[in-house]
PAVO-185721 format. One record per residue: residue in three letters; z, x, y of N, C-alpha, C, O in turn. Coordinates in steps of 0.02 Angstrom, whole numbers, padded with zeros to 5 digits, always signed. Example, Ala and Ser with C-alpha at 12.3 -4.5 7.8 and 13.67 -1.06 7.14 Angstrom:
ala+00390+00660-00284+00390+00615-00225+00390+00660-00165+00423+00712-00166;ser+00354+00642-00112+00357+00684-00053+00394+00645+00002+00402+00670+00057;
//
This chain:
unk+00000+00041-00060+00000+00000+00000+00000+00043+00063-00037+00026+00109;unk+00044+00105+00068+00040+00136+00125-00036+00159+00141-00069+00143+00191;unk-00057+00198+00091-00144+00196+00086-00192+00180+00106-00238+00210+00135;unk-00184+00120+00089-00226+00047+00111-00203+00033+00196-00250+00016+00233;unk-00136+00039+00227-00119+00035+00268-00150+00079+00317-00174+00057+00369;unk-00149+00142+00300-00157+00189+00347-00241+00203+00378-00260+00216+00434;unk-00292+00190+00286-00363+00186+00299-00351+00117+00366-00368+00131+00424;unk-00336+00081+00357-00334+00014+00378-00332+00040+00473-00377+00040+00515;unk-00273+00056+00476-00255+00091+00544-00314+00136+00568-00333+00137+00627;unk-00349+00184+00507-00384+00245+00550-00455+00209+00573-00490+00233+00618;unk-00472+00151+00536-00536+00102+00544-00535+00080+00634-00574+00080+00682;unk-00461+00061+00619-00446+00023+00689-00469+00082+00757-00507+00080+00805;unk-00438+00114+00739-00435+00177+00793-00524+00200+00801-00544+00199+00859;unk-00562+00214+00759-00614+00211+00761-00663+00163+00784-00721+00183+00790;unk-00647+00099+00799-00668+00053+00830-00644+00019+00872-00662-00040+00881;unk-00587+00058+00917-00558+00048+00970-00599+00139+01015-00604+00143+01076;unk-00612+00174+00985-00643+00224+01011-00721+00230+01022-00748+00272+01057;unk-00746+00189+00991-00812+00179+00991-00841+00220+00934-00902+00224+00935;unk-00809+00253+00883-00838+00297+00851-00853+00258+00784-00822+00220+00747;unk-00917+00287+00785-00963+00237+00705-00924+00259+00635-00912+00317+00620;unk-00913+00218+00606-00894+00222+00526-00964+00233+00492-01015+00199+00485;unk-00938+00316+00471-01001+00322+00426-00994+00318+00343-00966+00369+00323;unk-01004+00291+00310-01006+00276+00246-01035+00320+00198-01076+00361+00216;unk-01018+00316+00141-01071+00340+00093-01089+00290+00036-01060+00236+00027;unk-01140+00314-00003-01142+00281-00075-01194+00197-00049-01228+00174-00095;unk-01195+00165+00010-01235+00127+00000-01306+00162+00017-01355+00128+00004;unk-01313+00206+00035-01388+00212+00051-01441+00218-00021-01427+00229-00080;unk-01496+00209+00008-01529+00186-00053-01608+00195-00030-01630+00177+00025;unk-01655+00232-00093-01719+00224-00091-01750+00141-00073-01757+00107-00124;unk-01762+00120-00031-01778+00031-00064-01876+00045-00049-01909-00001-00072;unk-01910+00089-00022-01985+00070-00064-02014+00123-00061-02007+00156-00009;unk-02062+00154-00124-02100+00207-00085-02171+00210-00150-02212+00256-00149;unk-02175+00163-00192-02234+00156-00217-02255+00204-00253-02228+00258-00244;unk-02318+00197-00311-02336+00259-00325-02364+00314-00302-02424+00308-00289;unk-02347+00352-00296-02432+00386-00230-02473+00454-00275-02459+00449-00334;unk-02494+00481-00268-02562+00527-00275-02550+00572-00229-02549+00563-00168;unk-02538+00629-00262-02558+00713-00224-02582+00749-00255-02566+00755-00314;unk-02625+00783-00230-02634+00859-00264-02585+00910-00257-02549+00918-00208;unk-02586+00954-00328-02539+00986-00365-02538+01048-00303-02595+01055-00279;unk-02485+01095-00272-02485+01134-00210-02426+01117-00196-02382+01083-00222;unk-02438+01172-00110-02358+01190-00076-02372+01127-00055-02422+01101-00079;unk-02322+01081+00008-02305+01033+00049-02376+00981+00056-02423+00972+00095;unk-02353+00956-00002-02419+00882-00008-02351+00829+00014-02295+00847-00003;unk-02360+00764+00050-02332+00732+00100-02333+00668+00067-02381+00634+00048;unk-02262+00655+00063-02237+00578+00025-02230+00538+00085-02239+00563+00141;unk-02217+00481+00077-02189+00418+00122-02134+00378+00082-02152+00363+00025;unk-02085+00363+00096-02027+00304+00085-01997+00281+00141-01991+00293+00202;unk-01975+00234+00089-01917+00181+00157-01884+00193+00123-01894+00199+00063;unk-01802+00205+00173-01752+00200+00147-01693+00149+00186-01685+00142+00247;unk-01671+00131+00153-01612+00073+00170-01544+00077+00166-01516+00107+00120;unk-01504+00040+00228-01426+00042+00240-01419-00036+00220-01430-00075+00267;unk-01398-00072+00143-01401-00126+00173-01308-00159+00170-01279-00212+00175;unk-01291-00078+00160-01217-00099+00205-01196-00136+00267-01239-00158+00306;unk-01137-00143+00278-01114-00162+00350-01088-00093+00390-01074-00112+00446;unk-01079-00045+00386-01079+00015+00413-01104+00059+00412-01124+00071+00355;unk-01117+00095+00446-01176+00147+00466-01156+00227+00416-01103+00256+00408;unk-01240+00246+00383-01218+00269+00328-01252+00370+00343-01306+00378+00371;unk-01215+00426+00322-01262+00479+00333-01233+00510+00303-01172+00509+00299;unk-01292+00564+00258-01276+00597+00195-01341+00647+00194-01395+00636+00221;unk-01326+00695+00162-01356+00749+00142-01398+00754+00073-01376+00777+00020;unk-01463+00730+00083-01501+00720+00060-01524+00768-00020-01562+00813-00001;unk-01517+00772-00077-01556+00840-00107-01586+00789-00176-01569+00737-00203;unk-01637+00836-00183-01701+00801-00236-01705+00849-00314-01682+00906-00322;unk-01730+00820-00349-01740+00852-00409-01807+00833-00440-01818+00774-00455;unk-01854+00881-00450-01910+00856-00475-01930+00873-00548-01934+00932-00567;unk-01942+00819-00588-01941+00806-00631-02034+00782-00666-02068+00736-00644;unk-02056+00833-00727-02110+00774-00773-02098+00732-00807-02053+00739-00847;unk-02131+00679-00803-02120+00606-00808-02143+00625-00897-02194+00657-00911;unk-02094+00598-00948-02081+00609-01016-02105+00659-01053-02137+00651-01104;unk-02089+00720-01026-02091+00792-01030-02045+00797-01087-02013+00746-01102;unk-02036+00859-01127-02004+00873-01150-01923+00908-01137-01866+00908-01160;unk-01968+00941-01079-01901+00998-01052-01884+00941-00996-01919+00908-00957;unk-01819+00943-01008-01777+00914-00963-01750+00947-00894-01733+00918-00843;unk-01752+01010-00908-01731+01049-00831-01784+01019-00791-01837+00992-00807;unk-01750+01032-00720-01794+00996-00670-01869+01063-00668-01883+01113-00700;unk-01898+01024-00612-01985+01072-00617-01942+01117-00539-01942+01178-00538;unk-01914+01082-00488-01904+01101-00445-01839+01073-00422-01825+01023-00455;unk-01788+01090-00372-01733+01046-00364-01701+01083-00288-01704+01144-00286;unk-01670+01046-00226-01662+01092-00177-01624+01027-00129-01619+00966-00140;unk-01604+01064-00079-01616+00991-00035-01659+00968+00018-01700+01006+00043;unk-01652+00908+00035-01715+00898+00077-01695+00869+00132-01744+00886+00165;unk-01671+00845+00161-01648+00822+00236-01589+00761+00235-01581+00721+00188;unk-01541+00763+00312-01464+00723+00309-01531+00671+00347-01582+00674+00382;unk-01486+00624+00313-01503+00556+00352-01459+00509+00370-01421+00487+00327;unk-01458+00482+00444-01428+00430+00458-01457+00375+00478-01507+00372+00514;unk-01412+00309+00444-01451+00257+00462-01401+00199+00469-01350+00198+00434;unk-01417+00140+00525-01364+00080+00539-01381+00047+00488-01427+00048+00447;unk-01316+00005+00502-01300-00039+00440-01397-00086+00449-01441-00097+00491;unk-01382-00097+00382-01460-00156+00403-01506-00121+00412-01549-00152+00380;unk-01534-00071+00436-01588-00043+00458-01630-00008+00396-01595+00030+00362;unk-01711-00014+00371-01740+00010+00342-01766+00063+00392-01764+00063+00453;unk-01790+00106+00351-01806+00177+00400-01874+00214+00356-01873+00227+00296;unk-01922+00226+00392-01982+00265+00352-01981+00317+00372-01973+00333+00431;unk-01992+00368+00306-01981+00438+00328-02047+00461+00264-02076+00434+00217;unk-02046+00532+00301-02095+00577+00258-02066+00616+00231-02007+00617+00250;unk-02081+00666+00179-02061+00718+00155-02113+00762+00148-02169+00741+00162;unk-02104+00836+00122-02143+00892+00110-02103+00901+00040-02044+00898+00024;unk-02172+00915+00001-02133+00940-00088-02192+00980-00102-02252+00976-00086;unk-02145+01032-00149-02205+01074-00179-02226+01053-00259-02174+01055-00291;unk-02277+01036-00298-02309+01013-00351-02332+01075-00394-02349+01124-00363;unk-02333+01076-00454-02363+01129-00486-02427+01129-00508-02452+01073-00499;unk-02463+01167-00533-02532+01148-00542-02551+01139-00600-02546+01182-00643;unk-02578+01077-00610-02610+01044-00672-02663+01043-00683-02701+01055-00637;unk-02689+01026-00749-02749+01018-00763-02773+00951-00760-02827+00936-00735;unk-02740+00919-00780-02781+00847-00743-02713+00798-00729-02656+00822-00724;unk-02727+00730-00725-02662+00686-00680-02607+00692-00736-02615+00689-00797;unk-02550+00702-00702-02508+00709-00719-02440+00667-00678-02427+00675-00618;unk-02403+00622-00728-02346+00607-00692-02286+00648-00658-02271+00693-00697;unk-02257+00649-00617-02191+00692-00601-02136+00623-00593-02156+00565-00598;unk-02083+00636-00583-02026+00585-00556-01996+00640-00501-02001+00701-00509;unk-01970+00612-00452-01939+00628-00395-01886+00600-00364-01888+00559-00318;unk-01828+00626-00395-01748+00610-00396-01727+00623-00322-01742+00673-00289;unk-01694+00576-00304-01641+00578-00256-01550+00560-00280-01526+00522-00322;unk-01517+00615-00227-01471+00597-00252-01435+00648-00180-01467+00689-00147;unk-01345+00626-00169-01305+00623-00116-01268+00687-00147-01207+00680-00142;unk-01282+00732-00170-01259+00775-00208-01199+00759-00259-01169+00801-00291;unk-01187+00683-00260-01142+00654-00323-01173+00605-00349-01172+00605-00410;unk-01207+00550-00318-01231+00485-00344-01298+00489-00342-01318+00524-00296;unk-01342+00465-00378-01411+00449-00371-01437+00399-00332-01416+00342-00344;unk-01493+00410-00270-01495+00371-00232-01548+00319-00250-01549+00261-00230;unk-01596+00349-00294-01658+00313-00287-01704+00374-00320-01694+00435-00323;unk-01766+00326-00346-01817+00400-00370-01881+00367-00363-01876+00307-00352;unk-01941+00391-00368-02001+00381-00374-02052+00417-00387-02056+00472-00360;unk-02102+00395-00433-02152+00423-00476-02216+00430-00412-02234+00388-00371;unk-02245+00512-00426-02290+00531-00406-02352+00569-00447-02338+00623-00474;unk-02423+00542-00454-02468+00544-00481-02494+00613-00452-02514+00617-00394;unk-02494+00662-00489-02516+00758-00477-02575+00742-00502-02590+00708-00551;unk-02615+00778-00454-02692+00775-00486-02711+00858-00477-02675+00890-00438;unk-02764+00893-00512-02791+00952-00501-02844+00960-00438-02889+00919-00429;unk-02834+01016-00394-02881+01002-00344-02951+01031-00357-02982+01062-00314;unk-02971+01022-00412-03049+01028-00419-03084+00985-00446-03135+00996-00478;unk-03052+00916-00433-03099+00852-00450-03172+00854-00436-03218+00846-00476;unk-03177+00864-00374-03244+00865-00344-03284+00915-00378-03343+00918-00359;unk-03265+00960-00431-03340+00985-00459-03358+00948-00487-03419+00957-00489;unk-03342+00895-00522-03384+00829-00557-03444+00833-00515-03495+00853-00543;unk-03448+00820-00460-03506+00821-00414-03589+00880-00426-03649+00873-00416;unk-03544+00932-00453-03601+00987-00489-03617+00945-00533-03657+00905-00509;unk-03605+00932-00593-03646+00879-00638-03672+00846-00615-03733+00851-00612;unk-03635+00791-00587-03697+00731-00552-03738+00752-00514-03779+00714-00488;unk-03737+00820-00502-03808+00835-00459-03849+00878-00491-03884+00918-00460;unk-03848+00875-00551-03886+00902-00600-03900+01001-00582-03950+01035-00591;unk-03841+01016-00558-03837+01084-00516-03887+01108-00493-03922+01155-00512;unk-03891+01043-00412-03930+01062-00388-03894+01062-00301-03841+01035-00286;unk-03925+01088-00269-03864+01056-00196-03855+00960-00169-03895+00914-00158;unk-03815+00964-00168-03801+00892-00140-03805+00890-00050-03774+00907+00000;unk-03868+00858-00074-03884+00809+00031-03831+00786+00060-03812+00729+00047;unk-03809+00813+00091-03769+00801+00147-03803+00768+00235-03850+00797+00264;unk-03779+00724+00256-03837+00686+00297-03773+00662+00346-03753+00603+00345;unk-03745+00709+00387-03688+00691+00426-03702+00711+00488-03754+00744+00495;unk-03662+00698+00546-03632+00736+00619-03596+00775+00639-03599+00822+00679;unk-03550+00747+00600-03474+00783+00609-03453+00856+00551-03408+00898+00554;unk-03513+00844+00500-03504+00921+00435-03429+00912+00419-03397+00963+00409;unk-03390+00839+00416-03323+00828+00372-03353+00838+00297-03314+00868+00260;unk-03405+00822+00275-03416+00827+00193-03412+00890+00169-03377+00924+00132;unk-03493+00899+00230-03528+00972+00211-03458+01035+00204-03460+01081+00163;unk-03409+01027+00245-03339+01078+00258-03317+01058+00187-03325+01098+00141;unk-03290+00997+00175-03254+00977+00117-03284+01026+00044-03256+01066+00006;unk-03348+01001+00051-03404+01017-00009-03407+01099-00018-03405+01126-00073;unk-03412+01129+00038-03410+01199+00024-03354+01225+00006-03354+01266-00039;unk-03289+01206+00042-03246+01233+00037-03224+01233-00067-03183+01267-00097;unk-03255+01198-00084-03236+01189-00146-03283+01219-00187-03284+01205-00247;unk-03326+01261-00164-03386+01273-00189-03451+01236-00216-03491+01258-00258;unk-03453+01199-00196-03502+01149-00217-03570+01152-00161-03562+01119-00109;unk-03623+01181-00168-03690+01168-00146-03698+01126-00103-03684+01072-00128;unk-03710+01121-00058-03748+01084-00010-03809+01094+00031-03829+01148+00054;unk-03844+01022+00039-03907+01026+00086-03883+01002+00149-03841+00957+00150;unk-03908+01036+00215-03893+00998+00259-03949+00973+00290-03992+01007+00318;unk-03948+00896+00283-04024+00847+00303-04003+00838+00370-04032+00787+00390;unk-03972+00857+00409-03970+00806+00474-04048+00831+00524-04071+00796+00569;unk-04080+00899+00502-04138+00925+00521-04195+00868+00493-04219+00815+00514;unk-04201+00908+00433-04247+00868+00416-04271+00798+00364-04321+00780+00333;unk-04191+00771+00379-04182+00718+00351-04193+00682+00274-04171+00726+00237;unk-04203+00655+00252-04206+00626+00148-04292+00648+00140-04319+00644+00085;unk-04315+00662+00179-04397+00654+00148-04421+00733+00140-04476+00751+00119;unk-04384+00762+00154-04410+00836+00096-04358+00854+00081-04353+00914+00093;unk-04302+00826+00053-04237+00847-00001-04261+00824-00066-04286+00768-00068;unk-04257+00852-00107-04288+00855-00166-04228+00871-00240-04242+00890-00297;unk-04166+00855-00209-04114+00851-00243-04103+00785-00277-04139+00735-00271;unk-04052+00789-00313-04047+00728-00352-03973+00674-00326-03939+00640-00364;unk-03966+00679-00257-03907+00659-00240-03882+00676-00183-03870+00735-00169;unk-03870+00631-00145-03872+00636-00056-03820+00594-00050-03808+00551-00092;unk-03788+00603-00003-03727+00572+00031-03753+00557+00111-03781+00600+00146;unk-03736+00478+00135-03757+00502+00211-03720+00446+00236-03713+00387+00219;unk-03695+00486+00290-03640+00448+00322-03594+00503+00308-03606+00550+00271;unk-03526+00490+00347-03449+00527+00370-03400+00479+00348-03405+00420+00365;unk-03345+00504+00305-03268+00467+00308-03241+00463+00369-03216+00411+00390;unk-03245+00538+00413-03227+00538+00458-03257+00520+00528-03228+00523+00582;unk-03314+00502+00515-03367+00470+00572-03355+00406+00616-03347+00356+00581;unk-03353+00397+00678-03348+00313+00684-03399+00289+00731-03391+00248+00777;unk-03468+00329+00706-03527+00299+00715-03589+00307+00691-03611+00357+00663;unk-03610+00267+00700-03672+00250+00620-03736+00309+00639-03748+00335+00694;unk-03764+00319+00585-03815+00352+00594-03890+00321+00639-03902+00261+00644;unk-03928+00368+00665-03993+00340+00700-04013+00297+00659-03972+00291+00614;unk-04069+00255+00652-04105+00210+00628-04140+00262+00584-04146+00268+00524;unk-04164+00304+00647-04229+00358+00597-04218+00403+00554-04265+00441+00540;unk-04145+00412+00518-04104+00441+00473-04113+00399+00396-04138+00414+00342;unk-04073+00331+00429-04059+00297+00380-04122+00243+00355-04109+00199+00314;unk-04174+00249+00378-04233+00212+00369-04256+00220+00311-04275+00176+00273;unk-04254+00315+00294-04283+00343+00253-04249+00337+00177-04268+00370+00128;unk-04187+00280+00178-04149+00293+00120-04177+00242+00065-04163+00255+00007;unk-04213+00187+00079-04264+00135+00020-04302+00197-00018-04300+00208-00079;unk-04343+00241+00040-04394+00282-00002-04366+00334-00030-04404+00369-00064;unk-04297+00355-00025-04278+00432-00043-04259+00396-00136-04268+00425-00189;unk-04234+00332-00125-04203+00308-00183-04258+00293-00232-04249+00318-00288;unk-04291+00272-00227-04376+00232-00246-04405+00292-00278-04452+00278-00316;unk-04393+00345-00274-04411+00420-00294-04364+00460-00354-04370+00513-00385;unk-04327+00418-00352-04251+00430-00417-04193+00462-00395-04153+00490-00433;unk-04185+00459-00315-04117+00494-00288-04072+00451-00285-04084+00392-00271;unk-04010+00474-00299-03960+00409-00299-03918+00442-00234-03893+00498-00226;unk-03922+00387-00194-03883+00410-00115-03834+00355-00102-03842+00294-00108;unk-03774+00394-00079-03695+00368-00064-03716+00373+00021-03725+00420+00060;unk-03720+00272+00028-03706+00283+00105-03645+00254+00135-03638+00194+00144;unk-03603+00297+00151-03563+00276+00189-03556+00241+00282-03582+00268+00331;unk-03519+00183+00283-03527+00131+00311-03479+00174+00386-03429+00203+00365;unk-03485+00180+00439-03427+00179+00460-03369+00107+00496-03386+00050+00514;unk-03304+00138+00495-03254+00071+00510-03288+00019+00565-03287-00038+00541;unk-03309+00020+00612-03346-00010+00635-03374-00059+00641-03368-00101+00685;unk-03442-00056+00557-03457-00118+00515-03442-00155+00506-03476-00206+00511;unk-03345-00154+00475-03321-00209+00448-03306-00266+00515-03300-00325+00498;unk-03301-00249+00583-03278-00280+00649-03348-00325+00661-03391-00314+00704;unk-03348-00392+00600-03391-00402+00615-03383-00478+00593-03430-00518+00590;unk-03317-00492+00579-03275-00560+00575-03309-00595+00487-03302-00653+00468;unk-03340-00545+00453-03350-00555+00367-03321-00509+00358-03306-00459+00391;unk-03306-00545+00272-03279-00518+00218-03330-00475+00183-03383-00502+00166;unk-03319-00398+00167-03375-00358+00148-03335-00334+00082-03276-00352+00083;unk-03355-00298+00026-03342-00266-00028-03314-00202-00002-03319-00196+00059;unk-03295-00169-00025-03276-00085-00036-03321-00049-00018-03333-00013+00030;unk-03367-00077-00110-03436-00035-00100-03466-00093-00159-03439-00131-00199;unk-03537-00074-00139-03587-00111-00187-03641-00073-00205-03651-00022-00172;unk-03686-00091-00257-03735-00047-00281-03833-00070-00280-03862-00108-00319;unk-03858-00037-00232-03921-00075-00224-03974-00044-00275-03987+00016-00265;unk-04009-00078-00333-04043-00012-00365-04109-00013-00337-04129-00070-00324;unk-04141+00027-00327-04209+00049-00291-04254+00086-00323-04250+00148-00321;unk-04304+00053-00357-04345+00103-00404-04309+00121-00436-04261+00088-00457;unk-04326+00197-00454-04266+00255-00499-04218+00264-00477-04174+00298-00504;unk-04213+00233-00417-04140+00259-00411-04079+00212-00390-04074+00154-00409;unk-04040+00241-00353-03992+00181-00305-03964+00195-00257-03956+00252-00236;unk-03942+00136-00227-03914+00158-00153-03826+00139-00178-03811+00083-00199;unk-03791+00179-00173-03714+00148-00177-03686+00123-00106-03660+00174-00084;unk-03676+00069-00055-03654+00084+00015-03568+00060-00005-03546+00019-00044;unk-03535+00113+00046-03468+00115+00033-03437+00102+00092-03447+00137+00142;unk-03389+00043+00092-03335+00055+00157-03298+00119+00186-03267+00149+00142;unk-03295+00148+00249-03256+00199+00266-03194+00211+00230-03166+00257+00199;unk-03187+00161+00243-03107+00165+00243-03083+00173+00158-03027+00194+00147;unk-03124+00156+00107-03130+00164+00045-03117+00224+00008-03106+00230-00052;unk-03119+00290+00072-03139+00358+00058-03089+00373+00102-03104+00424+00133;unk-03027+00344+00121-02984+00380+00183-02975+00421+00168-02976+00427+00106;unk-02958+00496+00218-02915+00544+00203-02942+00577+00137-02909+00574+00084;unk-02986+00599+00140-03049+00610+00093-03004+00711+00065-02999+00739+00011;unk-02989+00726+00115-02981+00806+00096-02935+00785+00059-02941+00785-00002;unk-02878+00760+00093-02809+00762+00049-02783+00697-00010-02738+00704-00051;unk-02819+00645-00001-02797+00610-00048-02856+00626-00117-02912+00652-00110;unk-02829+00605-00173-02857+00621-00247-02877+00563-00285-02905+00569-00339;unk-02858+00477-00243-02880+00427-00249-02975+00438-00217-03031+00442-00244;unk-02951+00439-00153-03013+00432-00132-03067+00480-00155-03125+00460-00154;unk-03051+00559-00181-03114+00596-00221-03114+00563-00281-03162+00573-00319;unk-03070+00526-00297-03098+00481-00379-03147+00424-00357-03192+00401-00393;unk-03136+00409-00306-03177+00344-00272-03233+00354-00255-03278+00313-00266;unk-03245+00417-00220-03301+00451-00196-03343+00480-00263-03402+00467-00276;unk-03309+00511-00292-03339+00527-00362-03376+00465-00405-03436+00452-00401;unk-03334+00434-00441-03371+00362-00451-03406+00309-00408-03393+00249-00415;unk-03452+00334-00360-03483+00315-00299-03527+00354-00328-03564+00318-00362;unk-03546+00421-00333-03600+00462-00343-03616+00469-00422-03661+00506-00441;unk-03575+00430-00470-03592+00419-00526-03642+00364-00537-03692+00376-00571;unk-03632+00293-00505-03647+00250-00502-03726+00248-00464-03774+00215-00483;unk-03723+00292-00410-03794+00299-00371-03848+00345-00435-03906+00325-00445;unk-03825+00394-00467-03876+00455-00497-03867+00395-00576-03918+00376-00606;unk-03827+00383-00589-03847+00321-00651-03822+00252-00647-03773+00224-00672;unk-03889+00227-00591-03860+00172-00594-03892+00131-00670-03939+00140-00709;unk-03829+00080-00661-03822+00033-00747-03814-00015-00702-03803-00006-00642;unk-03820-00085-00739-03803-00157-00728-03731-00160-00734-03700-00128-00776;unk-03695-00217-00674-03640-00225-00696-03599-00229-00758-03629-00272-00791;unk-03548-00208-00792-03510-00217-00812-03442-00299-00838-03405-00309-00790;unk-03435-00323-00867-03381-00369-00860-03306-00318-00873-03311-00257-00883;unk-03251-00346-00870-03194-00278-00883-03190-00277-00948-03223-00319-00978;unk-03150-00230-00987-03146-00210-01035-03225-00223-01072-03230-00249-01128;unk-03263-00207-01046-03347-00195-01087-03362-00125-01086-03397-00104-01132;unk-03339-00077-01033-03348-00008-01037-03294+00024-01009-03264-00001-00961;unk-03278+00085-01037-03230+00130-00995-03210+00119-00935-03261+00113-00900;unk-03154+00113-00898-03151+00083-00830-03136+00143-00796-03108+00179-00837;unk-03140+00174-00738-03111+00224-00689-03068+00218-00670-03042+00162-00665;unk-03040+00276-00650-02971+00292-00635-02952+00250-00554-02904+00213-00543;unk-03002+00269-00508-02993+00234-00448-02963+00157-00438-02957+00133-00382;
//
């Protein structure tokens, strides 16, 4: 009873002083979804985290990273990662920096939180290898891939990974003689000339399969549009893709799966599919 008495008293005093009661033990992961990084130093999470106490809560944050039904149980990585405070009630979005190891293809991790006594919360992150994009050498039958941009966001992307490129913005689809052109920017937010994109019925009609990307723009146009859809043209096809379909194109590993099965679909195009009738993609 004296105990109880005295916490009781030091509460008082604290809220006759104005000074916040900081708590522990309610804070809590409350959302952060699955997400997708490539395997590397400081690839960049997002969560919310939540006080849904009545007093204001701050604690010293540390993580443990873990493969998702691994054998070895020691963590992959473990350290701490930042104090947080937060009012009662208040959800809060924050980022983090984590380092990933390098895999050969997707791989689950788990990513522990915890108050250095209690566990706060955890969430699963999808590790991918960052050389997806040589798929792109195949589908281009190793040959360079048409690049047909302004801004050289691809053409940068594309090299940097080693992957061949043409650059058409000279002399545009009618003497590329490759098997696979891209035209349009993720990062673009304006459409190509007329006298660019004119040439893409006949580049396709010839057996090139070309990824045109739409920019954001398009969709500001009060319809409902697809992602992407597939036009076939002669031998070949046109895939046209929403911008935004391809966000964040360097760093996310969704969108090079998206982009990838975009340039599968243009160099062989097939008739739709119903689901479970063929292999489905990862995207």
């Amino acid at each position: 009873m004296k105990i109880r008495a005295s916490l009781w008293h030091f509460l008082q005093c604290l809220i006759a002083t104005g000074i916040p009661y900081v708590g522990h033990g309610q804070l809590q992961l409350h959302e952060a979804g699955n997400q997708a990084v490539f395997s590397g130093e400081d690839r960049t999470l997002r969560m919310e985290w939540q006080n849904p106490g009545p007093t204001e809560v701050a604690a010293d944050i540390r993580f443990k990273l873990c493969q998702a039904g691994g054998l070895i149980t020691a963590p992959v990585s473990e350290g701490a990662w930042k104090k947080l405070r937060i009012l009662p009630g208040q959800t809060v979005l924050e980022t983090g920096s984590f380092d990933f190891p390098s895999v050969r293809g997707r791989t689950a991790f788990i990513l522990k939180f915890y108050d250095g006594v209690n566990d706060i919360g955890a969430m699963q992150v999808q590790v991918y290898p960052t050389n997806l994009l040589n798929e792109l050498k195949m589908l281009a039958a190793d040959r360079p891939v048409g690049v047909l941009e302004e801004n050289n966001m691809l053409k940068t992307l594309l090299n940097f990974r080693n992957i061949e490129t043409a650059d058409l913005l000279e002399n545009g689809l009618s003497h590329f003689e490759g098997k696979l052109a891209m035209v349009g920017s993720p990062g673009s937010t304006n459409a190509l000339p007329n006298h660019y994109t004119s040439k893409i019925p006949e580049a396709a009609m010839k057996g090139m399969g070309v990824v045109w990307i739409q920019p954001e723009r398009s969709r500001r146009t009060g319809t409902i549009q697809p992602s992407f859809y597939v036009v076939p043209r002669g031998r070949g096809a046109v895939v046209v893709v929403q911008q935004d379909f391809l966000s964040d194109l360097e760093n996310n590993p969704i969108s090079q799966l998206r982009l990838i099965e975009c340039c599968r679909l243009a160099v062989k195009s097939e008739a739709p599919h119903l689901p479970g009738t063929r292999q489905e993609s990862e995207y």
